[in-house]
ZASE-564487 format. One record per residue (C-alpha): residue in one letter; x, y, z. Coordinates in nm, 2 decimals, decimal comma. Example, Ala and Ser with C-alpha at 12.3 -4.5 7.8 and 13.67 -1.06 7.14 Angstrom:
2
r; c1; c2; c3
A; 1,23; -0,45; 0,78
S; 1,37; -0,11; 0,71
END
This chain:
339
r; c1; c2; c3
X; 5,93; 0,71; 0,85
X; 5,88; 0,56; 0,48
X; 5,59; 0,33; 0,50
X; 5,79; -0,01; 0,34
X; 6,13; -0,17; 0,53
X; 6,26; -0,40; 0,30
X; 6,46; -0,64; 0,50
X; 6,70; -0,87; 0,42
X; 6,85; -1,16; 0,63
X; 7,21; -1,22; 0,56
X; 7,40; -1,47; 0,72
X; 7,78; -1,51; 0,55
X; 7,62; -1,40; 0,25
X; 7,86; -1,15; 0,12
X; 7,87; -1,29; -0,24
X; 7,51; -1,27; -0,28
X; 7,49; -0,95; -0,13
X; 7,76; -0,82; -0,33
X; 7,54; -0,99; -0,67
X; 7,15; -0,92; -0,54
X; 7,17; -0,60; -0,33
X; 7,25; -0,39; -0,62
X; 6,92; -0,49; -0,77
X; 6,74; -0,40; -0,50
X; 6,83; -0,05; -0,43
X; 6,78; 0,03; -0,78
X; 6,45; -0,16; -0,83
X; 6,31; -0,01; -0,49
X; 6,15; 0,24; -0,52
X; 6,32; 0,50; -0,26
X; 6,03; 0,72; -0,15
X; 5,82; 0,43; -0,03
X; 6,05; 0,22; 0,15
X; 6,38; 0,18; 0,32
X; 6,65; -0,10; 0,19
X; 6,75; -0,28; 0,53
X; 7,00; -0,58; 0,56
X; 7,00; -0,77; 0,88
X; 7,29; -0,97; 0,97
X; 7,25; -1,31; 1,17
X; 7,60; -1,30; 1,31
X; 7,82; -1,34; 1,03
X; 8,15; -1,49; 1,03
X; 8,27; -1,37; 0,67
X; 8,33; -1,04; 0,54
X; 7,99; -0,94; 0,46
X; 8,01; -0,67; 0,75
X; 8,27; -0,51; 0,55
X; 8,16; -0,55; 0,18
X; 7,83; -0,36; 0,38
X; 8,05; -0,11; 0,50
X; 8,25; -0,08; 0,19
X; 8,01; -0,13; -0,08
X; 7,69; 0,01; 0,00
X; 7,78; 0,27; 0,27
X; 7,43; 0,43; 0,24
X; 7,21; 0,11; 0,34
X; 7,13; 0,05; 0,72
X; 7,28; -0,24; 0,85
X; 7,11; -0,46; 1,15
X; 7,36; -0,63; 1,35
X; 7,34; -0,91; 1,57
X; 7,54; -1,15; 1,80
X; 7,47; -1,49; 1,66
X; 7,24; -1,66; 1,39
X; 6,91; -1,70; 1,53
X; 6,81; -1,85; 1,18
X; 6,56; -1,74; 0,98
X; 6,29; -1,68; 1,20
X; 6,46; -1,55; 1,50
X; 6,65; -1,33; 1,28
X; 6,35; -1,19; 1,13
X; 6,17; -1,17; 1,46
X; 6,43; -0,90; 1,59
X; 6,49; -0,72; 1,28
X; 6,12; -0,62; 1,26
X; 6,08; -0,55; 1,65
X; 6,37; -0,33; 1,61
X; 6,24; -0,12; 1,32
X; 5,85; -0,13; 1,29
X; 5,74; 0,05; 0,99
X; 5,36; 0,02; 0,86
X; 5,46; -0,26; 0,63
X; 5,77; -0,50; 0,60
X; 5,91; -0,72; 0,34
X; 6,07; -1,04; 0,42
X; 6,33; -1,06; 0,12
X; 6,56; -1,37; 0,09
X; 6,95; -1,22; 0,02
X; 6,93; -1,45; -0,35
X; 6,62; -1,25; -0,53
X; 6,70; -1,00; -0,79
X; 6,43; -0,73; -0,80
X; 6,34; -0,55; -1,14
X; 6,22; -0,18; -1,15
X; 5,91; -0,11; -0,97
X; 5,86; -0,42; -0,83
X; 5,74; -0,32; -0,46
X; 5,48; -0,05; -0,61
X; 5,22; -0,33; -0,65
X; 5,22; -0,44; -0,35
X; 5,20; -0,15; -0,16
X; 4,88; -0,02; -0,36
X; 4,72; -0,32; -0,32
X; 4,79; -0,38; 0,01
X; 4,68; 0,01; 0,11
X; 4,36; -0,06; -0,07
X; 4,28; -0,39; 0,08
X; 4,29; -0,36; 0,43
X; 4,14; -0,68; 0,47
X; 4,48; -0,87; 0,33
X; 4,72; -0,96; 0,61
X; 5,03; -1,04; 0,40
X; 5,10; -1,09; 0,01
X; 5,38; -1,22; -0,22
X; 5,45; -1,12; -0,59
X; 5,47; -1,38; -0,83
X; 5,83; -1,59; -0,80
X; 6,05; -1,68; -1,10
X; 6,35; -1,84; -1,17
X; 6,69; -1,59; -1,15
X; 6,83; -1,74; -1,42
X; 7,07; -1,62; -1,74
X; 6,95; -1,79; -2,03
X; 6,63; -1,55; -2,02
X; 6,37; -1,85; -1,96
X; 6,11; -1,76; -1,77
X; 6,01; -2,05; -1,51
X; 5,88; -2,01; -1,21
X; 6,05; -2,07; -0,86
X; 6,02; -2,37; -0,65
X; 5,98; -2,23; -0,30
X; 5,64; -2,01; -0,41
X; 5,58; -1,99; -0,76
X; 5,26; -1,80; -0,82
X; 5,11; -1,86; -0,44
X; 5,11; -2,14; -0,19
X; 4,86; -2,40; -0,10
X; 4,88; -2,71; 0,16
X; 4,66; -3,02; 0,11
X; 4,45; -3,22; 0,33
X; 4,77; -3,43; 0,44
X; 4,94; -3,09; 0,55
X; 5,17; -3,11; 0,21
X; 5,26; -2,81; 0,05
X; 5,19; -2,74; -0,34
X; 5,17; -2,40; -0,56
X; 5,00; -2,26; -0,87
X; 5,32; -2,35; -1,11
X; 5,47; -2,56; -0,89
X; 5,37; -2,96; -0,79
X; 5,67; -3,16; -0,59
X; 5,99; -3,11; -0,83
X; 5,78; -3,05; -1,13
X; 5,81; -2,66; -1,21
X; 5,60; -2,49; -1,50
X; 5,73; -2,28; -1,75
X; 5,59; -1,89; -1,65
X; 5,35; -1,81; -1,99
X; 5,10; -1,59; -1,83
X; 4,84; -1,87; -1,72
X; 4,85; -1,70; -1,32
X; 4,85; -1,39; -1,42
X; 4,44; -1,38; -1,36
X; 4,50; -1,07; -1,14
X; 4,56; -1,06; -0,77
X; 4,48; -1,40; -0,64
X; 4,42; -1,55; -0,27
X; 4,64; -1,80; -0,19
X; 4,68; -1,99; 0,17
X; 5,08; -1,93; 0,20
X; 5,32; -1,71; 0,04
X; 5,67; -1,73; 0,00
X; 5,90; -1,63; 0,26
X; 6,14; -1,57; -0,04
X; 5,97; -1,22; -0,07
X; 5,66; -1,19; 0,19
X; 5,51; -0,87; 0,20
X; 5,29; -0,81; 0,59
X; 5,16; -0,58; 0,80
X; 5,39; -0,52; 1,07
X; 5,21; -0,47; 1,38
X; 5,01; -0,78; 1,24
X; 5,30; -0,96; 1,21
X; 5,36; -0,95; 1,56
X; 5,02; -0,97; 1,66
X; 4,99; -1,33; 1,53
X; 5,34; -1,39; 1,72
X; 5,57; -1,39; 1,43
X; 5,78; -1,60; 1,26
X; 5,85; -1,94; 1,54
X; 6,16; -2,00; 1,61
X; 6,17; -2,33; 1,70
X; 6,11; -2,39; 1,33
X; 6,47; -2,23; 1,30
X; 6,43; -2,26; 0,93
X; 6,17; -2,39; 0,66
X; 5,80; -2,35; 0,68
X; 5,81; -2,09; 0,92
X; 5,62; -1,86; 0,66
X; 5,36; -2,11; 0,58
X; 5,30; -2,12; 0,98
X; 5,33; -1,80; 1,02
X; 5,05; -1,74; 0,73
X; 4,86; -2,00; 0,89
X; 4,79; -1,82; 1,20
X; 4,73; -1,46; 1,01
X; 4,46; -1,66; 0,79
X; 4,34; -1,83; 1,14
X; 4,33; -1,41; 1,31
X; 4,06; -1,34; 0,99
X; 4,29; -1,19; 0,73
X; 4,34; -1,30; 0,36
X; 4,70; -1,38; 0,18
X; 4,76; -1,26; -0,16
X; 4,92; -1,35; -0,49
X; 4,94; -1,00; -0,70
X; 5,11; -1,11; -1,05
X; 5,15; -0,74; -1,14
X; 5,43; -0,76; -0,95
X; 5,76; -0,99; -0,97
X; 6,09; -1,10; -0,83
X; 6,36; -1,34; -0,94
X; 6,47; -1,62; -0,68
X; 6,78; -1,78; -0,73
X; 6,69; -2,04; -0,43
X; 6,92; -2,30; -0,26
X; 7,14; -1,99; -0,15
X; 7,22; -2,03; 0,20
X; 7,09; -2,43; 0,22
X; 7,06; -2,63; -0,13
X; 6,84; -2,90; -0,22
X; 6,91; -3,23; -0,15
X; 7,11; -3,09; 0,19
X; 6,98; -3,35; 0,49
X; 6,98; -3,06; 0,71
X; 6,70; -2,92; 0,45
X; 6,52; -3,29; 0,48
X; 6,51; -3,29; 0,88
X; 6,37; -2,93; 0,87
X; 6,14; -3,00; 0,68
X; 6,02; -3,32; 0,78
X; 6,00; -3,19; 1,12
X; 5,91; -2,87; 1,05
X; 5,55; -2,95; 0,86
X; 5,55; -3,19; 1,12
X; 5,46; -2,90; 1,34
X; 5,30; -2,72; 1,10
X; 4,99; -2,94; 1,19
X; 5,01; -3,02; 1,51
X; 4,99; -2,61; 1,56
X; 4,75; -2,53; 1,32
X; 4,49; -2,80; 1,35
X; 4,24; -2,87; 1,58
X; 4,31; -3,16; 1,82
X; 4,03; -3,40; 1,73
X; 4,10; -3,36; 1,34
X; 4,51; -3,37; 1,45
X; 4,57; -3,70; 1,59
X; 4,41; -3,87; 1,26
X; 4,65; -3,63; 1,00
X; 4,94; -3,69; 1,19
X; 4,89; -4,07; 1,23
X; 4,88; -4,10; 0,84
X; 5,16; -3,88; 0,80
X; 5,36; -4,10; 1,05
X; 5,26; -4,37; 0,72
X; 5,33; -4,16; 0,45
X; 5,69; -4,04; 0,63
X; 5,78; -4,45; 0,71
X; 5,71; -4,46; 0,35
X; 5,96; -4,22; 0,25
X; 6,21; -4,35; 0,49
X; 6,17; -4,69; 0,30
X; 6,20; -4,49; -0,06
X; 6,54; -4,31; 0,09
X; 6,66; -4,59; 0,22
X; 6,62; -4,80; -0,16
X; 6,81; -4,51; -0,32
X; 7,06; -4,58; -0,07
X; 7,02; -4,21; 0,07
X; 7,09; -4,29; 0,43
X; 7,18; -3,97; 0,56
X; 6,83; -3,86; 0,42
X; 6,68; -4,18; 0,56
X; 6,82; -4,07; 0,89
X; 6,75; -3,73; 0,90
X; 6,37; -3,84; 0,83
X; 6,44; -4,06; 1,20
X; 6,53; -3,78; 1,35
X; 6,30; -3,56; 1,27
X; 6,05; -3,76; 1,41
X; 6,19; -3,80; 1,70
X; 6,24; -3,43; 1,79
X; 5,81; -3,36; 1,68
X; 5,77; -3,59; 1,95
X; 5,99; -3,42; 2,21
X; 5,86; -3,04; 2,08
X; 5,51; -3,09; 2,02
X; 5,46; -3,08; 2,42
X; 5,58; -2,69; 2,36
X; 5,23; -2,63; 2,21
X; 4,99; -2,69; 2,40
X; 4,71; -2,51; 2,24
X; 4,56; -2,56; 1,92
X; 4,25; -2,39; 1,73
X; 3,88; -2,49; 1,71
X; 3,86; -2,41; 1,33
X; 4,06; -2,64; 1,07
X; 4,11; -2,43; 0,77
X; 4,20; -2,75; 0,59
X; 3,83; -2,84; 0,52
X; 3,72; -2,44; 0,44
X; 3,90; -2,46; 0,14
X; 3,85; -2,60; -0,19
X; 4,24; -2,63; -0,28
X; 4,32; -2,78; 0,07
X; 4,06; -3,05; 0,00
X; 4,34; -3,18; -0,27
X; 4,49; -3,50; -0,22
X; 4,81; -3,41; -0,43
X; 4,98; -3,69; -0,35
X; 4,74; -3,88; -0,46
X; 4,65; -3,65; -0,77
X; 5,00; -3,64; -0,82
X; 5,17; -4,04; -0,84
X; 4,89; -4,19; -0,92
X; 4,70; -4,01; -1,18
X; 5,03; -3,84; -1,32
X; 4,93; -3,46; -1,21
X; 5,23; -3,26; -1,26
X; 5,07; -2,89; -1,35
X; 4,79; -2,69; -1,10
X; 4,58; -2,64; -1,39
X; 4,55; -3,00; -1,40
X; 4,41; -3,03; -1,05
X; 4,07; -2,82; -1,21
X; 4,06; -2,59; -0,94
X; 3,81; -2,28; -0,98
END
């Protein structure tokens, strides 16, 4: 057995697997690691471009779409090698790209999972980072998620300023998510109640929580095209993640500090209701309703929570970003001064 499975999720993906998967074979460095594609139950004719196209790369097949999470869950159970990479069906990867993570991660055995640093795939050759990771993940002290390169919408232009060698970060992407396997299903995997969005930061949540560190290495990179399979601005994409980071905290922080976070992100969430609701974005407005309403009825499937809140351990989850963000105009991490 190679030591790397590099496994991607498809669900009716063929175009992108027909337009990413070539990059990926080639960039992939064969003798390390095995190019996998997992279907979630596709109804298109991604079976057979699989079949047809790249005869030579193993195909996981299932019955249905168990989403993101679920998908993931099964494809790794199924296969098990030292170390997988979760690698969205949209990222185009450039020679040599998995190298880096490897050595690092065999030389660190300390580092649960890791990401390389997330760019743009785009064709007029400027370099900008990608929203859903950037150059490494943090969350807030109101349970809102942020990134070197990337605050809210605002996305920075990729000149080198992250490339300060490997760095520790609280999430990494689930774009391209590098982890130790048996770890992975140690800490329970990815949940799939979350079906999709913020799984990843959950699931690095509870492998930071377990005593392991997460990991930005810059040495390496991959290009995200992002908004494949569910586009911004989708109110599907609002509900999950309303509800999703909903969750997020109820898991992942101790009772006594999780009743106050949640009550002010009941506020903050009423607030955006009211903001959706004056763009006249109803369907968004509603999807914030429901997601609300369906914390309330899944929260009582957790019903244990841990004694440490990593949320006060460290300094970048001490950030108010909303706060740093509309009202004193933050837009860039640099700007947040963080050591």
């Amino acid at each position: 057995m190679k030591q790397v499975a590099v496994i991607i999720l498809n669900w009716n993906g063929a175009k992108l697997l027909q337009r990413y998967l070539p990059t990926v074979i080639a960039g992939t460095d064969a003798a390390i690691a095995d190019v996998i594609v997992a279907d979630n139950g596709s109804t298109d004719d991604s079976l057979q471009v699989l079949h047809e196209e790249f005869p030579d790369v193993k195909v996981l097949q299932f019955d249905k779409n168990y989403g993101f999470a679920g998908g993931y869950n099964r494809a790794i159970e199924d296969t098990m090698y030292p170390y997988t990479v979760l690698l969205n069906s949209d990222v185009r990867t450039p020679h040599g790209w998995l190298n880096p993570l490897l050595d690092y991660m065999e030389t660190h055995p300390e580092v649960g999972a890791e990401m390389p640093k997330l760019l743009q795939d785009r064709d007029d050759g400027k370099e900008m980072f990608e929203y859903a990771g950037a150059a490494g993940g943090y969350i807030d002290c109101h349970g809102y998620p942020y990134c070197r390169g990337r605050i809210f919408e605002y996305v920075e232009n990729d000149h080198g300023q992250y490339d300060d060698g490997p760095k520790s970060v609280f999430w990494a992407t689930g774009a391209c998510l590098m982890v130790r396997s048996r770890l992975y299903q140690d800490v329970g995997g990815l949940d799939s109640d979350f079906f999709a969005h913020m799984e990843e930061i959950d699931l690095c949540w509870r492998i930071r929580l377990a005593g392991n560190d997460l990991m930005m290495v810059p040495s390496s990179h991959v290009y995200h095209y992002g908004g494949g399979s569910l586009p911004q601005g989708n109110p599907k994409k609002t509900y999950l993640n309303f509800r999703n980071n909903l969750l997020l905290l109820h898991k992942n922080v101790p009772q006594s500090d999780g009743k106050r976070l949640l009550f002010i992100r009941r506020l903050m969430d009423t607030l955006a209701f009211g903001m959706a609701l004056g763009k006249f974005h109803f369907r968004d407005a509603w999807a914030i309703v429901r997601a609300h309403r369906d914390f309330r009825k899944m929260r009582k499937n957790y019903t244990s929570q841990p004694t440490v809140n990593l949320l006060k351990q460290l300094h970048e989850e001490r950030v108010n970003i909303i706060t740093a963000h509309y009202l004193h105009g933050v837009k860039r991490f640099t700007q947040l001064k963080i050591k």
